[in-house]
N, CA and C atoms as an extended XYZ file, in Angstrom:
264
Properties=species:S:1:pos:R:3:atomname:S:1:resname:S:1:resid:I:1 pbc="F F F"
N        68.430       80.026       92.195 N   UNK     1
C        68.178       81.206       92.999 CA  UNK     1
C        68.152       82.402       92.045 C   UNK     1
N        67.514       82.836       92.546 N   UNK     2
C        67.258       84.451       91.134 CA  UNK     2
C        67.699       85.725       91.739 C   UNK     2
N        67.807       86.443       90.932 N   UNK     3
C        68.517       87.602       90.968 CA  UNK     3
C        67.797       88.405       92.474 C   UNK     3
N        66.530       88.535       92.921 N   UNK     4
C        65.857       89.145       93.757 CA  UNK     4
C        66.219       88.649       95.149 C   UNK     4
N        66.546       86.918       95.552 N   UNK     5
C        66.355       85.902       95.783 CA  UNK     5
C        67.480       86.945       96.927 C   UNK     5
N        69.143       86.831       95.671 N   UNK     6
C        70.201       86.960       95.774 CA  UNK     6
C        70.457       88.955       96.794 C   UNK     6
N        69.643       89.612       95.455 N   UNK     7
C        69.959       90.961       96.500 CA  UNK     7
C        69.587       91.523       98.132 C   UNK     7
N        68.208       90.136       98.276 N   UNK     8
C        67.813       90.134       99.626 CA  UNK     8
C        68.639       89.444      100.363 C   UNK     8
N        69.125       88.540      100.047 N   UNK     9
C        70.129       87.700      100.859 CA  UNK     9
C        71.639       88.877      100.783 C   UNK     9
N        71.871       89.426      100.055 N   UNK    10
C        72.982       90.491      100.694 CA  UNK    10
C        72.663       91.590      100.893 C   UNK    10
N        71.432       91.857      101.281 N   UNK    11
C        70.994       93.082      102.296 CA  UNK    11
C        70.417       92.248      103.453 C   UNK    11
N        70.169       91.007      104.014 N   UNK    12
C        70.404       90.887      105.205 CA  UNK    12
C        71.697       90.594      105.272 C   UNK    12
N        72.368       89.673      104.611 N   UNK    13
C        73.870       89.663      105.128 CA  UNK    13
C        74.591       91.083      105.705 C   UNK    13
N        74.319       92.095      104.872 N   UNK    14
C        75.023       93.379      105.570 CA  UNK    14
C        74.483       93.944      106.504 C   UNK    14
N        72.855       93.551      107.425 N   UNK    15
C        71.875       93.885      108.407 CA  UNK    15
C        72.934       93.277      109.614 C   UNK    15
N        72.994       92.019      109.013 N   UNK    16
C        73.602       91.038      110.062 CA  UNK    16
C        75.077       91.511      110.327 C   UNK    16
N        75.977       92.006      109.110 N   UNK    17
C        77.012       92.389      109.709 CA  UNK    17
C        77.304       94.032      110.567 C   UNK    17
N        76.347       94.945      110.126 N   UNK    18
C        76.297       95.732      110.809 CA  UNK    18
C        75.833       95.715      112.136 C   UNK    18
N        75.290       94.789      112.217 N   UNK    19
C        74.697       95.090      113.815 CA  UNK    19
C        75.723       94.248      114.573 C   UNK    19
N        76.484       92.928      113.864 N   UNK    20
C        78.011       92.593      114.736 CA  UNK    20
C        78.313       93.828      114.962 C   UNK    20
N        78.843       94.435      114.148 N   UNK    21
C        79.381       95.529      113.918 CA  UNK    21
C        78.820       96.380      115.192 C   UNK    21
N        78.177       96.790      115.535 N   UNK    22
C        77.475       97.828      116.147 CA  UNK    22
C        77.572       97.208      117.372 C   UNK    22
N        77.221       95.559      117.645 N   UNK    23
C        77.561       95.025      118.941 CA  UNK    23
C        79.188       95.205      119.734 C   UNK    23
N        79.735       95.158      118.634 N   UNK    24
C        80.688       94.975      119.193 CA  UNK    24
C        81.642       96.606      119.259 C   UNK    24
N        81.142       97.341      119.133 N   UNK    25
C        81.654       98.581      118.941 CA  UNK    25
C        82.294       99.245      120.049 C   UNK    25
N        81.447       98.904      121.144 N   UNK    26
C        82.115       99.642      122.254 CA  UNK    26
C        83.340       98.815      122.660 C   UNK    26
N        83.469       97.608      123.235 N   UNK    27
C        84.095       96.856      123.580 CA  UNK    27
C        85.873       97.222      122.550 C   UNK    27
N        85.342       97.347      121.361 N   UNK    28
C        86.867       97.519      120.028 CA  UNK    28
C        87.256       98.887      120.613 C   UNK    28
N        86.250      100.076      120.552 N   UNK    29
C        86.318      101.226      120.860 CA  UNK    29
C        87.672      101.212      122.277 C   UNK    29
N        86.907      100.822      123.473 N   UNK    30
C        88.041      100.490      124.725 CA  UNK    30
C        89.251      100.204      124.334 C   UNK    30
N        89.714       98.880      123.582 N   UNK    31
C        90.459       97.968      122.742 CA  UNK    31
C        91.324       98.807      122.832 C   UNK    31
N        90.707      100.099      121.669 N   UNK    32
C        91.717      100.180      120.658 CA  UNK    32
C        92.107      101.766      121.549 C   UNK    32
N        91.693      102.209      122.679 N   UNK    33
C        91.856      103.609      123.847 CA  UNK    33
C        92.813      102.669      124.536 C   UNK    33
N        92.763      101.410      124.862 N   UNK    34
C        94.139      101.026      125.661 CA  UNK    34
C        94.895      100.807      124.847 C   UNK    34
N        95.553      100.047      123.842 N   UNK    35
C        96.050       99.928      122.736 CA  UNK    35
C        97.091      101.076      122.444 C   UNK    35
N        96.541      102.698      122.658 N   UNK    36
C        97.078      103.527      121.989 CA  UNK    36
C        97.802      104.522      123.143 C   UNK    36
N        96.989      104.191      124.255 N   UNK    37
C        97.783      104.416      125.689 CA  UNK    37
C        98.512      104.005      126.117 C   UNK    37
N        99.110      102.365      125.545 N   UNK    38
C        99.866      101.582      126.271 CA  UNK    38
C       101.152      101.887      124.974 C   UNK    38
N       101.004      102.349      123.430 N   UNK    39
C       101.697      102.411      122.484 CA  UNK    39
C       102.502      104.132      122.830 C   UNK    39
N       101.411      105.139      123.684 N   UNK    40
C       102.086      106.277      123.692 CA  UNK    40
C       102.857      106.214      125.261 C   UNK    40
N       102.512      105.369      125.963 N   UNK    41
C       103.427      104.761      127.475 CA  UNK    41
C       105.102      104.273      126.969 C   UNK    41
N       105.044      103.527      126.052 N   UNK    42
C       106.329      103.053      125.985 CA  UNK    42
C       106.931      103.680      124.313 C   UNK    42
N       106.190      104.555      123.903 N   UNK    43
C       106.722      105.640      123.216 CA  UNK    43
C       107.916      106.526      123.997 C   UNK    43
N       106.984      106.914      124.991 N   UNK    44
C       107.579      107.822      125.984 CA  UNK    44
C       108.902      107.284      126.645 C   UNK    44
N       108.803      106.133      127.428 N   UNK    45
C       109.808      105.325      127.547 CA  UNK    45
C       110.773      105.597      127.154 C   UNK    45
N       110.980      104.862      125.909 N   UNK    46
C       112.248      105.227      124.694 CA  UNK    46
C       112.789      106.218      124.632 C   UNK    46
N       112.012      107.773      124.682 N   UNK    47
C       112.296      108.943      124.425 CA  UNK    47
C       112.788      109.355      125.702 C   UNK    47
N       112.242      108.904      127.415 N   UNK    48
C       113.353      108.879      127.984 CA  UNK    48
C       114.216      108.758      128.173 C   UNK    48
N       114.466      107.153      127.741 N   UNK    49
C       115.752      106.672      127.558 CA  UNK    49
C       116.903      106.964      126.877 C   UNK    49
N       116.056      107.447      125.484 N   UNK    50
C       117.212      108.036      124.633 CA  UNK    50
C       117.738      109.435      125.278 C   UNK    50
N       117.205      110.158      125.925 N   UNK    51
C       117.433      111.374      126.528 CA  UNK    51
C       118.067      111.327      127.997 C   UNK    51
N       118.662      109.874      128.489 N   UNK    52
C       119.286      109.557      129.656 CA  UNK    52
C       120.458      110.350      129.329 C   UNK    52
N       121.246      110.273      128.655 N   UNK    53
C       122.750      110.847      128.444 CA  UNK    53
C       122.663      112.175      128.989 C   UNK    53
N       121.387      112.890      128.325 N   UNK    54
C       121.447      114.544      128.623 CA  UNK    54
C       121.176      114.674      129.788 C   UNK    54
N       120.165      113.666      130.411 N   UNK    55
C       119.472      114.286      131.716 CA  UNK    55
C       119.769      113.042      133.012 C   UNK    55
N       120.467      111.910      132.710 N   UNK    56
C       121.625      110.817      133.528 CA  UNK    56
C       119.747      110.808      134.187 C   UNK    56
N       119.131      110.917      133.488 N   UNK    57
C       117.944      109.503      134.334 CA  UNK    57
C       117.065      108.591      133.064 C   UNK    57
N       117.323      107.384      133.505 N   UNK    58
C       116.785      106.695      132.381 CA  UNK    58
C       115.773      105.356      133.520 C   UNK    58
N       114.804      104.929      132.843 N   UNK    59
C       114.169      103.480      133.583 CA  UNK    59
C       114.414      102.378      132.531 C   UNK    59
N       114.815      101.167      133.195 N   UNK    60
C       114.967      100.179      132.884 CA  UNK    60
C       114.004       99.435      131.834 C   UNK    60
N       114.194       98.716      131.108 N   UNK    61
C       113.082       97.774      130.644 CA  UNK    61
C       113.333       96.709      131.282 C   UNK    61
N       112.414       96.398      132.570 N   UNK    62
C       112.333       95.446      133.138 CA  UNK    62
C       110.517       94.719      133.077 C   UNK    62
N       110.319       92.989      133.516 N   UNK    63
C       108.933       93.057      133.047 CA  UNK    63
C       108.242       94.109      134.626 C   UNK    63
N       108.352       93.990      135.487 N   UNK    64
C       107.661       94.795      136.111 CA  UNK    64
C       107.240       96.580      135.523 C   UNK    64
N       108.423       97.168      134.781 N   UNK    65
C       107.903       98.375      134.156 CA  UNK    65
C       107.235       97.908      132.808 C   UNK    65
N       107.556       97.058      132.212 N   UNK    66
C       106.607       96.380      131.482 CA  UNK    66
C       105.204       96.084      131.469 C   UNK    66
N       104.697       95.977      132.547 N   UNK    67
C       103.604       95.583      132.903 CA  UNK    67
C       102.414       96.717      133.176 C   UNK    67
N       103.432       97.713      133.824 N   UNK    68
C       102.385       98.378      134.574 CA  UNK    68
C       102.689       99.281      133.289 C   UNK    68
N       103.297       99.839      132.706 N   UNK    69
C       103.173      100.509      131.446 CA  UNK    69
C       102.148       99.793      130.186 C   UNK    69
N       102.254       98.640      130.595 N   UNK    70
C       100.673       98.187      129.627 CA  UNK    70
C       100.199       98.075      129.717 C   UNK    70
N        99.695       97.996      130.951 N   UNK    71
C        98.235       98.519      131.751 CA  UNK    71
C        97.940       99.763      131.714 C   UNK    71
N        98.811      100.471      132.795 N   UNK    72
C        98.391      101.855      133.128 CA  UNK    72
C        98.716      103.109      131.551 C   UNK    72
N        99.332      102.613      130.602 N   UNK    73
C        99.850      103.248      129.668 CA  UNK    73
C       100.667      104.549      130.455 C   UNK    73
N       100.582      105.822      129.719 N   UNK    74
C       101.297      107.327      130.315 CA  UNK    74
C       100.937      107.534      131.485 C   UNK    74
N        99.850      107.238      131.761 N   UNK    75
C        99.786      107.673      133.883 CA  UNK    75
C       101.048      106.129      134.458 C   UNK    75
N       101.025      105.269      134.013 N   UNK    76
C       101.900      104.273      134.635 CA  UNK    76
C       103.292      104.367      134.727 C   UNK    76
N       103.724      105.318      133.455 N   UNK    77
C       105.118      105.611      133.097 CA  UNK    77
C       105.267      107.050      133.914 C   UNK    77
N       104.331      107.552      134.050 N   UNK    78
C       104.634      109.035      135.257 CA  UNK    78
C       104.778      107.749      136.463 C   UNK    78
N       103.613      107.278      136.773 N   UNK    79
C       104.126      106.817      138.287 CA  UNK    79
C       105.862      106.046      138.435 C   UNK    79
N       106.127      105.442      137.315 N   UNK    80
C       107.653      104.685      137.320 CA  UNK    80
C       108.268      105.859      137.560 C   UNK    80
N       108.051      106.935      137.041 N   UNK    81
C       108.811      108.402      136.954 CA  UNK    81
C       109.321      109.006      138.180 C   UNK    81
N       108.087      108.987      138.967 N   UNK    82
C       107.761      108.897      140.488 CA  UNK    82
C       108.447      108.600      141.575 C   UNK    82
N       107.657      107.498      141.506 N   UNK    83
C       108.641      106.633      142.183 CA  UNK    83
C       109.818      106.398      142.149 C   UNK    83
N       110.830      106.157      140.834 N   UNK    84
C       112.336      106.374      141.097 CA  UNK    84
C       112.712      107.626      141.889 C   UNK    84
N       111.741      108.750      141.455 N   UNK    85
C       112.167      109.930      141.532 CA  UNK    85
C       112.344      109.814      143.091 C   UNK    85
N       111.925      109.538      143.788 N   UNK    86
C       111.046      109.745      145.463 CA  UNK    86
C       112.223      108.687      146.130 C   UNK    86
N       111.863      107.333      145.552 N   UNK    87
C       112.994      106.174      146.091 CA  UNK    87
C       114.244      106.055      145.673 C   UNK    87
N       114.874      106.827      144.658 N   UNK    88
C       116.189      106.398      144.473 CA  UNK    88
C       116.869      108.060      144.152 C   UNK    88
């Protein structure tokens, strides 16, 4: 294989990986918007929790707040917020 052979074969190889690339962009994009919603949800969490002493309200880590905090990320951890607030 010769040198010409070779630089065409890694300029489609990088055709081919950019356009994975490009396929799959939106889908990672979402990924990585829940990912960082569900990381600043139970950020928050913690920082409640650690702040129970001052303010005597803390939520549990249970899997049900588990869940909906990794789904819903920070709107899920307001609604836990909520709701204790309202029901208990």
């Amino acid at each position: 294989m010769g040198l010409t052979e070779k630089i065409v074969l890694g300029f489609l190889c990088a055709f081919a990986v950019l356009g994975v690339i490009r396929l799959f962009s939106a889908p990672l994009r979402l990924a990585l918007k829940v990912l960082i919603n569900t990381l600043l949800g139970f950020a928050a969490l913690f920082v409640i929790n650690l702040a129970s002493g001052l303010t005597g309200f803390s939520l549990g880590m249970n899997l049900f707040n588990a869940l909906v905090i990794g789904i819903l990320g920070v709107p899920g951890l307001v609604l836990l917020v909520l709701l204790k607030i309202v029901f208990v």
